[in-house]
C-alpha positions as CSV (number, residue, x, y, z in Angstrom):
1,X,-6.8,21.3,-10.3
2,X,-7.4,21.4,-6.7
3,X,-6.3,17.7,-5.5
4,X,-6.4,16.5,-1.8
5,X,-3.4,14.0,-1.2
6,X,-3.9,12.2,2.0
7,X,-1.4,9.6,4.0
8,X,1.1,12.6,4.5
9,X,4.3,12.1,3.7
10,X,4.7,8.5,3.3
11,X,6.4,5.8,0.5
12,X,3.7,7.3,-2.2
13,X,1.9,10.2,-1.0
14,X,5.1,12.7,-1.1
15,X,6.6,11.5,-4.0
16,X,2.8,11.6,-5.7
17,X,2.8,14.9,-4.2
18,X,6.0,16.4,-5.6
19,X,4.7,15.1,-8.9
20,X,1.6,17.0,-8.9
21,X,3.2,20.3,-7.6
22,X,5.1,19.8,-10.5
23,X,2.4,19.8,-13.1
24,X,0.5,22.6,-11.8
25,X,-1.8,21.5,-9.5
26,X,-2.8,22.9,-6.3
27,X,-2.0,20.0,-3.7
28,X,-3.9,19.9,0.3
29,X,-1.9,17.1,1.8
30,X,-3.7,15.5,5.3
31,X,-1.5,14.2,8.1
32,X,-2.3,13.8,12.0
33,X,1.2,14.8,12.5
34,X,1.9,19.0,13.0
35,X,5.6,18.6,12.9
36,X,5.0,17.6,8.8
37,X,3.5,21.4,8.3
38,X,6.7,23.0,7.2
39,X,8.2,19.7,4.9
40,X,4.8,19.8,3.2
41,X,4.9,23.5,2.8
42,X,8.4,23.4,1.5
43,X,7.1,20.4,-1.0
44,X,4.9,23.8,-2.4
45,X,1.3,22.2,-1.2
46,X,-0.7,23.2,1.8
47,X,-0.8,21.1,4.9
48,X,-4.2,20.1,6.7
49,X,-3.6,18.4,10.2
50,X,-6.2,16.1,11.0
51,X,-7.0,12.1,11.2
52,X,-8.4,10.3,9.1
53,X,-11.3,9.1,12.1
54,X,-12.4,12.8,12.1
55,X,-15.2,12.9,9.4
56,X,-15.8,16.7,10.6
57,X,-12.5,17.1,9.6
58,X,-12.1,15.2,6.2
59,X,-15.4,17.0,5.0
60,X,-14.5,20.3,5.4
61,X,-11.1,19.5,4.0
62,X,-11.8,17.7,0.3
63,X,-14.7,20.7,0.2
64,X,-14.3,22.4,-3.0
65,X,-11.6,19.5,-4.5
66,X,-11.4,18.4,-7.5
67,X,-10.1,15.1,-6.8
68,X,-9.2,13.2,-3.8
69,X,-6.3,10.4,-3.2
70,X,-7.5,8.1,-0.5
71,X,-6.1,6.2,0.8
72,X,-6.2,3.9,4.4
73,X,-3.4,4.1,6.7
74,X,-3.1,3.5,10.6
75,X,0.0,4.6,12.9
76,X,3.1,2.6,12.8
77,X,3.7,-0.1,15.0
78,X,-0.1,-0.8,14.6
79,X,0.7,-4.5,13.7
80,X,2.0,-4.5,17.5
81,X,-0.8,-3.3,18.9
82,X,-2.8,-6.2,20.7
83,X,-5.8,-3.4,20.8
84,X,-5.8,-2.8,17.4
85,X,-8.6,-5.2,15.2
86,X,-6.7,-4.2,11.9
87,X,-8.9,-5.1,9.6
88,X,-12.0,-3.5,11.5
89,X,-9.9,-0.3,12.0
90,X,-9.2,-0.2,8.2
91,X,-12.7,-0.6,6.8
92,X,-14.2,1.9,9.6
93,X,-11.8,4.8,7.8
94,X,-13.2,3.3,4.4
95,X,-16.3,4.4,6.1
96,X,-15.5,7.5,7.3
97,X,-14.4,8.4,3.6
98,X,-17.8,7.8,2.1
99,X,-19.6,9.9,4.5
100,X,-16.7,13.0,3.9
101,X,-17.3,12.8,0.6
102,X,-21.4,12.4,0.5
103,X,-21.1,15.6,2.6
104,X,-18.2,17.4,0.9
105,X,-19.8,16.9,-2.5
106,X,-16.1,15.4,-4.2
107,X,-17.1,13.6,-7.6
108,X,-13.6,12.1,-8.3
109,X,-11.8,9.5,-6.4
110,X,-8.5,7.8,-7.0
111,X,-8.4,5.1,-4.0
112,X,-5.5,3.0,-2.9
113,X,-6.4,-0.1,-2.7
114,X,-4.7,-4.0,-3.3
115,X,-4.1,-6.1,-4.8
116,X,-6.4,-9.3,-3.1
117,X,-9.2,-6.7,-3.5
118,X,-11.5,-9.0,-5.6
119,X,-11.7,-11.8,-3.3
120,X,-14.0,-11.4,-0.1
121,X,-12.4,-13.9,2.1
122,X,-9.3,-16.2,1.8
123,X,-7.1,-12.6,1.7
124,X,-5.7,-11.7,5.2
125,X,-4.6,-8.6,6.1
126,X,-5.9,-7.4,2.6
127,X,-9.9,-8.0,3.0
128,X,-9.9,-4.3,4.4
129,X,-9.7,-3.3,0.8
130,X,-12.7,-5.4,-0.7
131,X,-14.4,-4.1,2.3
132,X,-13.7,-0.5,1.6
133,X,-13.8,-0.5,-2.3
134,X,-17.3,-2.6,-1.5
135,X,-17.9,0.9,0.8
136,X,-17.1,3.6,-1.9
137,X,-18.8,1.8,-4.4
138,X,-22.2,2.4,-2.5
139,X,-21.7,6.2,-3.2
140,X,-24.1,8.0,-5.9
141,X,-23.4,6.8,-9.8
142,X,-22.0,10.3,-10.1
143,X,-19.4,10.2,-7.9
144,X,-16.3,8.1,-10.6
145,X,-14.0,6.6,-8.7
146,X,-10.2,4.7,-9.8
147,X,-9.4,1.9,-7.5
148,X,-5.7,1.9,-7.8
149,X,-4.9,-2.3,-7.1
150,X,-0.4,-2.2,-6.4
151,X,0.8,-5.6,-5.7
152,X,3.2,-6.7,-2.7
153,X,5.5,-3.6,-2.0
154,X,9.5,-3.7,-2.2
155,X,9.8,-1.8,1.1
156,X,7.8,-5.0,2.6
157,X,11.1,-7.2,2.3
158,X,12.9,-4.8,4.6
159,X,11.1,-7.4,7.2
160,X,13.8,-10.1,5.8
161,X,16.5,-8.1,7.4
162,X,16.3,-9.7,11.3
163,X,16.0,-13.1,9.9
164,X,19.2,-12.5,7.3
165,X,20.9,-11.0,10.0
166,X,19.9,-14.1,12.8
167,X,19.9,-16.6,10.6
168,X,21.6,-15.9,7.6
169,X,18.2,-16.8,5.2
170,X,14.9,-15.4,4.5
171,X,12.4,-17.2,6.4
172,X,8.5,-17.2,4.7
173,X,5.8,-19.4,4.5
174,X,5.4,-18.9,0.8
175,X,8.5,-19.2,-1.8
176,X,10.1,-21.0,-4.9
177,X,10.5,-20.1,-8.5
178,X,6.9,-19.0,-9.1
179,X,7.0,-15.7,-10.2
180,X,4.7,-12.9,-7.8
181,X,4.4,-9.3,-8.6
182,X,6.1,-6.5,-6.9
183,X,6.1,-2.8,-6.9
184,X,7.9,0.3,-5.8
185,X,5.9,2.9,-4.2
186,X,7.3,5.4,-6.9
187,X,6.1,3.7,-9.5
188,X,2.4,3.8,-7.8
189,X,2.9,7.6,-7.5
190,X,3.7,7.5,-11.2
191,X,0.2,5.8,-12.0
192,X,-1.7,7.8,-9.7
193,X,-0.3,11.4,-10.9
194,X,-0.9,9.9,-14.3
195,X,-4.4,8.6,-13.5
196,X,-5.3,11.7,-11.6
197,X,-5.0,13.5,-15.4
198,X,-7.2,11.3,-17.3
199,X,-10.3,11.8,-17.9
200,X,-13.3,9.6,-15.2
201,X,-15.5,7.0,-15.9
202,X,-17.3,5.4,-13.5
203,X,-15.8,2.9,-11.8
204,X,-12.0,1.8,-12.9
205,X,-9.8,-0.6,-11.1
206,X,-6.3,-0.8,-12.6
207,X,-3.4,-2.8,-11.4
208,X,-0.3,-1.2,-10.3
209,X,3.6,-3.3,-10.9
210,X,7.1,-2.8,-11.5
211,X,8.4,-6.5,-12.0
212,X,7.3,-10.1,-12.0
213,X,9.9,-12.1,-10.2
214,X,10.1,-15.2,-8.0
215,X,11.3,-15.6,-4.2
216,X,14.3,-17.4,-5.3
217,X,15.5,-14.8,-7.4
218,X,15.3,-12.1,-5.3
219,X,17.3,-13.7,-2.9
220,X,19.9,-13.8,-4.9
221,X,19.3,-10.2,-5.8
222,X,19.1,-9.1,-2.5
223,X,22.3,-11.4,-1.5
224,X,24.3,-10.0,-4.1
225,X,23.4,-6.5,-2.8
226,X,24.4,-7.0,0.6
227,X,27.5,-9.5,0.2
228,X,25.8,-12.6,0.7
229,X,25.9,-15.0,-2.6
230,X,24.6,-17.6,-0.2
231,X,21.8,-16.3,0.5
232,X,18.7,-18.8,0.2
233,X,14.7,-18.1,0.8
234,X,13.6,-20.8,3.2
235,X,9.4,-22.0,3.0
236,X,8.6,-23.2,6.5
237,X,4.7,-24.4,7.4
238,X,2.2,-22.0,8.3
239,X,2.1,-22.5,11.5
240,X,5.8,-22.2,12.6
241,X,5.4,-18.9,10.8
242,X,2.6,-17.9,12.5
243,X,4.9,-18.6,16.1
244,X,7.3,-16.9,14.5
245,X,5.4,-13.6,14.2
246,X,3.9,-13.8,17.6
247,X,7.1,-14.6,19.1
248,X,8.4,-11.1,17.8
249,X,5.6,-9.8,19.8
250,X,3.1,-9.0,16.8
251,X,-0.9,-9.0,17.3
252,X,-1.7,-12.7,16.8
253,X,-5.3,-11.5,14.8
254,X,-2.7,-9.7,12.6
255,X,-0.5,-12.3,12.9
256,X,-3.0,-14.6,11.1
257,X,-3.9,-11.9,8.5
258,X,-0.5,-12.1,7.0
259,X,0.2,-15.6,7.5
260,X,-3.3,-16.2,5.1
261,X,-2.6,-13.3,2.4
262,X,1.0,-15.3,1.9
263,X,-0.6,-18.8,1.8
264,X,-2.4,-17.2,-1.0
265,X,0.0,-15.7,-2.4
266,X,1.4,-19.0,-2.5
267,X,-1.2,-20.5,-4.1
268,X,-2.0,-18.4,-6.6
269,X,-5.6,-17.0,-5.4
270,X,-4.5,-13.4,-4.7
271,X,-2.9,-12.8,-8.1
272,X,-5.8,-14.4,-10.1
273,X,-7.9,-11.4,-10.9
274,X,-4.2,-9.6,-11.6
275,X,-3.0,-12.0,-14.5
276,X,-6.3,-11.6,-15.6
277,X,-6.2,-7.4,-16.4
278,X,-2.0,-7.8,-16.1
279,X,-1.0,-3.7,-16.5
280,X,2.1,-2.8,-18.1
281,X,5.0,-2.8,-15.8
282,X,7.0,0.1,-14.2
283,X,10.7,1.4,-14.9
284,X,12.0,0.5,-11.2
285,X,13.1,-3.3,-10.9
286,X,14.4,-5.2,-7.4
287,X,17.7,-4.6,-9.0
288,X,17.6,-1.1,-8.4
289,X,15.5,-1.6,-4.8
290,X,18.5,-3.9,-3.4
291,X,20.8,-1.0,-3.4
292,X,18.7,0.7,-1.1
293,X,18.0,-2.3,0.8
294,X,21.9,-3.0,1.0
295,X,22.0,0.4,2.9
296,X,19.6,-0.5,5.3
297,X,20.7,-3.5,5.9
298,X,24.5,-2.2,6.7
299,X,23.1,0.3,8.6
């Protein structure tokens, strides 16, 4: 099949990529950056340099595809950018997406999108999702599209490494022994490839996890992994987290997203719809995350 990959070359997109290159498929993967054109072309797919606020561009590229894997992604250090409205930047690309597929004529979707999804407010950061799965589901009844819904990324506790390193803890405003769900982005591009190959319905949302596991334990996890045994997760209030994040210089609109997707977290509201269509869980555990973390960490 002829399968458009976009978000480059990031946590999932490559390895989803190799995997598909793997099983036959011809793979288009978009990225804004030119530099990526020979490390895609090496990967065996074809590169198409573009952004994803082009609509020109993304029609003319998922013409003639028989699936697409959108997904939303803004450039790094976006969080730091007192300019950027996130969540407003987010759902505009969700918009762009519908009108490149309306005029490219694409019938199948698979669409990364969140955990959080189901809920309209009370979500932070995450409410670009609902907005954009809201978006793509205004499309005709023949277009089927798979809302892929992964939970809180491993590569997201990276973050703890300043605080470890300062203070010797991990410092959020959500914690304990309640278990949350996790993911590794390999995992996601396991779903996806396999998704990619089943047969469309309609509209699907399926839930995307590698292990259930609370804050507590992964601090010992990750503590072990870097040669700390003492390593404890601290809860502080919202709003000393909140000064926290703006002290480091991030967005304080963004700031406030993520301080209200955690206090969900927290309280159970953004897994609810999760426990309630809980997916089978992937091979890749924070056991086997911590070693690369460990590496990071020492570096």
């Amino acid at each position: 099949m002829k399968i458009v990959v976009t978000g480059s070359l990031g946590n999932i997109s490559k390895p989803l990529t190799q995997l598909l290159v793997s099983k036959g498929h011809s793979v288009t993967v978009v990225s804004t950056n030119p530099e990526r054109k020979a490390e895609i072309e090496n990967l065996g797919a074809q590169p198409a340099i573009g952004t994803m606020e082009d609509v020109d561009f993304l029609s003319e590229t998922f013409k003639g595809a028989d699936i697409v894997y959108a997904m939303e992604a803004l450039n790094a250090g976006c969080f730091f950018d007192h300019n950027v409205d996130f969540i407003a930047a987010n759902t505009q690309i969700g918009k762009n997406y519908k009108e490149a597929f309306e005029r490219s004529g694409v019938k199948r979707i698979v669409h990364l999108s969140s955990i959080g999804a189901h809920m309209s407010q009370g979500n932070g950061i995450l409410a670009f999702h609902h907005n954009v799965e809201s978006i793509l589901k205004e499309l005709p009844e023949d277009v089927s599209i798979k809302f892929m819904r992964p939970v809180a990324f491993y590569y997201n506790m990276y973050a703890f490494i300043p605080d470890i390193k300062a203070q010797g803890k991990i410092i959020q405003n959500y914690g304990g022994d309640q278990k949350e769900p996790w993911v590794s982005p390999l995992d996601i591009a396991e779903v996806i490839a396999e998704e990619i190959e089943k047969p469309f319905n309609g509209r699907e949302i399926r839930y995307i996890a590698s292990e259930e596991i609370a804050p507590n334990e992964i601090a010992g996890i990750l503590g072990e992994a870097i040669g700390n045994n003492e390593l404890k997760w601290e809860i502080i209030p919202d709003e000393q987290m909140l000064d926290n994040l703006i002290h480091t210089g991030m967005n304080p609109q963004t700031a406030k997203g993520f301080i209200e997707m955690n206090a969900a977290m927290n309280n159970g509201t953004l897994s609810e719809d999760y426990y309630a269509h809980q997916p089978a869980l992937g091979k890749i555990k924070v056991k086997d995350f911590a070693k690369e973390f460990a590496i990071t960490y020492h570096q």
